[in-house]
C-alpha positions as CSV (number, residue, x, y, z in Angstrom):
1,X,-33.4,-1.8,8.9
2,X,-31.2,-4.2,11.3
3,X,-27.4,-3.4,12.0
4,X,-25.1,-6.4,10.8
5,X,-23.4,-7.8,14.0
6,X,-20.5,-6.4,14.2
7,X,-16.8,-8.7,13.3
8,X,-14.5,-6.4,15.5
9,X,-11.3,-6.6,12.8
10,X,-7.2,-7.4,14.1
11,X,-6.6,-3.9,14.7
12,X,-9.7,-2.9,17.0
13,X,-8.3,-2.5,20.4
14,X,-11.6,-2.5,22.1
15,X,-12.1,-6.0,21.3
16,X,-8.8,-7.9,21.1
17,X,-7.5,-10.7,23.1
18,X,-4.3,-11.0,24.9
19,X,-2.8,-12.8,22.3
20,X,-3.7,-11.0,19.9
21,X,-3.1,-7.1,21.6
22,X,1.0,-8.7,22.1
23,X,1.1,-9.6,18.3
24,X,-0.4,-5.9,17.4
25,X,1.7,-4.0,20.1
26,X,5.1,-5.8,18.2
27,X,4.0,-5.0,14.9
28,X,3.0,-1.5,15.9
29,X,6.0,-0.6,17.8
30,X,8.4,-1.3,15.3
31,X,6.5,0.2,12.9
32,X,6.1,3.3,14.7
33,X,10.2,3.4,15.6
34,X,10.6,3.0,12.0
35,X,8.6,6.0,10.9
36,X,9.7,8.2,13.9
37,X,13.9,7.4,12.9
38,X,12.1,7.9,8.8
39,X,10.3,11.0,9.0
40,X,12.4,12.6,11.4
41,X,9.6,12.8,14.0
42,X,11.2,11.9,17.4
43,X,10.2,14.9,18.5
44,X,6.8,15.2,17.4
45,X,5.8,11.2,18.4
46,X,7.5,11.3,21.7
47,X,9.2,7.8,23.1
48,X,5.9,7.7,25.6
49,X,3.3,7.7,22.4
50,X,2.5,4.0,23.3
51,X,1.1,5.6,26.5
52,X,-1.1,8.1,25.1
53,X,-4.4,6.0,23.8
54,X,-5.1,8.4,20.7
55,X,-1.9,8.5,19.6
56,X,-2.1,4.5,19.6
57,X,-5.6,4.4,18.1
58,X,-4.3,7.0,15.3
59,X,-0.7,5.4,14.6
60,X,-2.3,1.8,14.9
61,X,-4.4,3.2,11.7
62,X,-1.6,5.0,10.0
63,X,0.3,1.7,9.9
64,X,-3.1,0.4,8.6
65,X,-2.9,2.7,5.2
66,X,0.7,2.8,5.1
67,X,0.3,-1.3,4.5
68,X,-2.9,-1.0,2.5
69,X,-1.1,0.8,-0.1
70,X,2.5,0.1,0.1
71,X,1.6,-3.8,-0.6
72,X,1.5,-5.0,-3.6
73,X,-1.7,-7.0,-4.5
74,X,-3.7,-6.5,-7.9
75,X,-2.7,-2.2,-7.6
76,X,-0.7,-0.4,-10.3
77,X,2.9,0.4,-8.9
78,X,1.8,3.8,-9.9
79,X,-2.0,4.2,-8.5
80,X,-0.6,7.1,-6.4
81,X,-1.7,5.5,-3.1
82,X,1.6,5.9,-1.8
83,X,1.5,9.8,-2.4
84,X,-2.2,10.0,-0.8
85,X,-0.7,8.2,2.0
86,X,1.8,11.1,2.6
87,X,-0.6,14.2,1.8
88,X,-4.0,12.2,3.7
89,X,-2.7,10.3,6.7
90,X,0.9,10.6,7.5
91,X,1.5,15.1,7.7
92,X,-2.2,15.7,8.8
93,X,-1.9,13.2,11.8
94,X,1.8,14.9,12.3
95,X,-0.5,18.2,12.3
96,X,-2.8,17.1,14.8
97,X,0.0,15.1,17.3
98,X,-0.1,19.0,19.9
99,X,-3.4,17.9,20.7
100,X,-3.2,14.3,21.5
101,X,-1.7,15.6,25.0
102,X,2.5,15.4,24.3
103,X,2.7,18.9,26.0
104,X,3.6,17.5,29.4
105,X,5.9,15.1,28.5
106,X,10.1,15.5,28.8
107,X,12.4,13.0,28.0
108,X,12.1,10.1,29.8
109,X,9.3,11.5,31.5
110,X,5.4,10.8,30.4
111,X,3.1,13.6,31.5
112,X,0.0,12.1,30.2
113,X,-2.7,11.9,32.2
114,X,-6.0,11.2,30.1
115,X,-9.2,12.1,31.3
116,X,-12.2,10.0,32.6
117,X,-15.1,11.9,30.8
118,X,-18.2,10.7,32.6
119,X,-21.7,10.3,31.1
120,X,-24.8,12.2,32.1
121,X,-27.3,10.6,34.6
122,X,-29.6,11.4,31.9
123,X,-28.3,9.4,29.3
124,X,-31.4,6.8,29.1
125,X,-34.0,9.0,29.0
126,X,-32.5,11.3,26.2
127,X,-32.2,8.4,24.2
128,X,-35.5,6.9,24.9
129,X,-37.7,10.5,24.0
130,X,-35.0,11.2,20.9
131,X,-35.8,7.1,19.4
132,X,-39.5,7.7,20.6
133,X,-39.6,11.3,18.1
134,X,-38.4,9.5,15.3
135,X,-40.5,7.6,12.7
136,X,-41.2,4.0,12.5
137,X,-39.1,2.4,9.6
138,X,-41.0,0.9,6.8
139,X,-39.4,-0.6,3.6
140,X,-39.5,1.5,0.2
141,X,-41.7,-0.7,-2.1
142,X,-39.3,1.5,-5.0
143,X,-35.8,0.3,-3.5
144,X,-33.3,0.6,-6.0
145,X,-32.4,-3.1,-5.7
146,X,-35.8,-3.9,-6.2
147,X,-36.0,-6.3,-9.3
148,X,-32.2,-4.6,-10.3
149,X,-30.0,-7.1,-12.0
150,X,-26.8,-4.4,-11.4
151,X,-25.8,-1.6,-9.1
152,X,-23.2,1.1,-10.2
153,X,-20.6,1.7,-7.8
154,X,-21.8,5.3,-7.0
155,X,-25.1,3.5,-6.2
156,X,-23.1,1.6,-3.5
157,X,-20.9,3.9,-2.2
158,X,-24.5,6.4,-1.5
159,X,-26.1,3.1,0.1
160,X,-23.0,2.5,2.2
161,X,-22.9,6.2,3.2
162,X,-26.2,5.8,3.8
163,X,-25.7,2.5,5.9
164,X,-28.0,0.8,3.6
165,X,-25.5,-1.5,2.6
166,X,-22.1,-2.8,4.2
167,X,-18.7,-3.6,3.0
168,X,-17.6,-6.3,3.6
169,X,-13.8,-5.9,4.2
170,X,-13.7,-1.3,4.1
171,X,-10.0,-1.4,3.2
172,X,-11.1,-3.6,-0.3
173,X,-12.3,-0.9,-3.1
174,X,-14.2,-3.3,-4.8
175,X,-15.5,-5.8,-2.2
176,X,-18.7,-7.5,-1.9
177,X,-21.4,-5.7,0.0
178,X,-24.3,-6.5,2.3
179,X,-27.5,-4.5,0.6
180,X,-31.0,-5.3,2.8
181,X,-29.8,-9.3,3.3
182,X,-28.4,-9.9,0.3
183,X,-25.2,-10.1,-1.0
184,X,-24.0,-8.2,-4.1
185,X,-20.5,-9.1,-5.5
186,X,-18.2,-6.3,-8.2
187,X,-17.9,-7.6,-12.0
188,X,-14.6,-6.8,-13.0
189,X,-16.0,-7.2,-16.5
190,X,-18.9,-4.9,-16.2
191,X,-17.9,-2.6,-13.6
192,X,-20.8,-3.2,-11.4
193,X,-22.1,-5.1,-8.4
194,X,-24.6,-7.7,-9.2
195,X,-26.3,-10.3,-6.5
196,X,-24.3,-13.1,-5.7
197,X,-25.5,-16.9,-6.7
């Protein structure tokens, strides 16, 4: 099995360019003022939160799903994505905000000071006698795409879970997927993924 190169996405800080980190830091700050003066959360989401990296890695993906459902593309106005957004992302991040490191931080005043968590010497090795323990891969002859003409969805959601198969674009429900090298694309009609032509 070979790991798809990676297509680091517009909202992966790790990997963006200048450009392209000014654009999101915009975007995300006046999202962010607008859901602190919304929710009533200036004192949860302090004015220094743009300091604190996992408070910028976890607002930069609540304004992800806030977007993802409150747009309108091919969705039902009533889906209840916008209620999921509230009871999955927006109250259990405000739950988890005490221990994202606020609790030195005053008015005006950022007390932040993240650590720089170093990596055993060791590293190397453990990961050269853990890979040398495992087994060698070696293809099932039985695959369940092997000669299949159509894949449930279940089927692709265990394979993905599995990272047997990759989505394509992961905020997409029903987007094409990468299964062994080949590309399998969702029939609206049939409600399954078949190969693509």
């Amino acid at each position: 099995m070979t790991i798809p190169q990676y297509n680091p996405g517009p909202a992966d800080w790790r990997h963006l360019d200048q450009a392209s980190s000014a654009a999101l830091w915009l975007e995300l700050r006046e999202w962010v003022e607008w859901l602190r003066r919304r929710y009533d959360l200036g004192s949860e989401i302090k004015s220094c939160w743009f300091k604190h990296d996992p408070m910028v890695e976890e607002l930069t993906a609540a304004m992800w799903a806030h977007r993802e459902v409150y747009q309108q593309l091919k969705k039902n106005l009533y889906h209840g994505g916008m209620a999921a957004w509230h009871y999955q992302v927006l109250w259990p991040l405000v739950g988890r905000i005490s221990k994202m490191g606020f609790g030195e931080c005053r008015r005006g005043v950022c007390g932040f000071e993240p650590d720089a968590p170093e990596i055993a010497d060791d590293f190397a090795e453990f990961v050269a006698a853990e890979v040398a323990d495992r087994p060698e891969f070696v293809p099932d002859p039985e695959s369940v795409t092997s000669g299949a003409e159509a894949l449930t969805m279940d089927q692709v959601l265990e394979m993905i879970d599995g990272a047997r198969a990759v989505a394509e674009d992961p905020s997409d429900d029903f987007t094409a997927v990468d299964i062994d090298g080949v590309r399998w694309e969702f029939d609206d009609e049939t409600e399954t993924y078949r190969p693509a032509e």
